[in-house]
N, C-alpha and C positions, 0 to 999 in steps of 0.2 A: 343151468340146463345146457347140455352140449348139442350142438346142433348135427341134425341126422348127416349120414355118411354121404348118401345122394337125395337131390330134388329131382323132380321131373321135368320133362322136358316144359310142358304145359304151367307148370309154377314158374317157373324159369321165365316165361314169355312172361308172363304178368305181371312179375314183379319188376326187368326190364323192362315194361312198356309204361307200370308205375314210376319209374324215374330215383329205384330206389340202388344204391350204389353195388355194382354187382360189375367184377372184371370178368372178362371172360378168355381163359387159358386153354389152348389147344396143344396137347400134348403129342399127337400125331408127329409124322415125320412130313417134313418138306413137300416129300409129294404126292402125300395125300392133302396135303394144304393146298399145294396149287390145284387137286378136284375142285373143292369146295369148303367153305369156310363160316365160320357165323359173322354177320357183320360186327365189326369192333374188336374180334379176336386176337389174340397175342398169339404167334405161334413157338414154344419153350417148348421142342423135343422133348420128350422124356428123360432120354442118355443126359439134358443138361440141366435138370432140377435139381441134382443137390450142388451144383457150383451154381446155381442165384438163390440156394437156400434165403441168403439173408436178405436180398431183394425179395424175395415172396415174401419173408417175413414181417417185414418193412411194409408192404401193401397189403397185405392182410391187415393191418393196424386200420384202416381208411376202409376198406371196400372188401367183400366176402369175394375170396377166389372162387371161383364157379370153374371148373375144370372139365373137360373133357378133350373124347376118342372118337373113333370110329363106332365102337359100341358101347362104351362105359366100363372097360374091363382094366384099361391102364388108366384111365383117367380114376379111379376108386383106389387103387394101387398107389398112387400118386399122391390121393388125399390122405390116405392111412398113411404112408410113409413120412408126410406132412404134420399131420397130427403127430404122429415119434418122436417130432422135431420141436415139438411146442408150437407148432403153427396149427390154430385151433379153427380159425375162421375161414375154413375151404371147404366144399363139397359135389361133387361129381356129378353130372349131370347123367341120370340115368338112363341108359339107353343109347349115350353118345350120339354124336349129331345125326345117325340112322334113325334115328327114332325121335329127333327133331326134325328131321325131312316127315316123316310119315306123319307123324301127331300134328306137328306148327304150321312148317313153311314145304312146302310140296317143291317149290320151283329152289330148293337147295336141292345140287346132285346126290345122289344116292351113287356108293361104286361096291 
């Protein structure tokens, strides 16, 4: 069974706070990174996913990339483009970290 395109933000907390293996990719640009960030985030531009194709590919093997944006609209883009690649184990966080400020954590900026 293939695993859906995005999780929510709310699923997303749970299963982090479960302790269960879940990287977390921020696809955003630089300085929207330096706004705000999810704690443990990797931040990989968008412009440079396919030069660490085989690095993602390589850590998807171990832990479900958990991807996002500012709203889930590149970070989804990013997984489908992902999945094209045979990288099967990623999925978008929907809503992007806007809508993990509103649902989860309030005291992450919103811009």
């Amino acid at each position: 069974m293939q695993l859906a395109l995005e999780m929510t933000p709310g699923e997303a907390k749970r299963r982090i706070d479960a302790g269960e293996a879940i990287e977390l990719i921020d696809v955003r640009e630089p300085f929207e990174y330096a706004i705000c960030s999810l704690e443990g985030a990797e931040l990989i531009p968008i412009e440079t996913v396919p030069e660490r194709l085989a690095e993602l590919d390589q850590r998807a093997d171990e832990k479900l990339l958990l991807v996002y944006c500012h709203h889930g609209i590149r970070s989804l883009n990013v997984v489908c483009w992902l999945r094209e690649q045979g990288v099967e184990n990623c999925q978008s966080l929907a809503g992007g970290i806007e809508r993990w400020s509103r649902q989860v954590d309030p005291a992450v900026p919103r811009y």
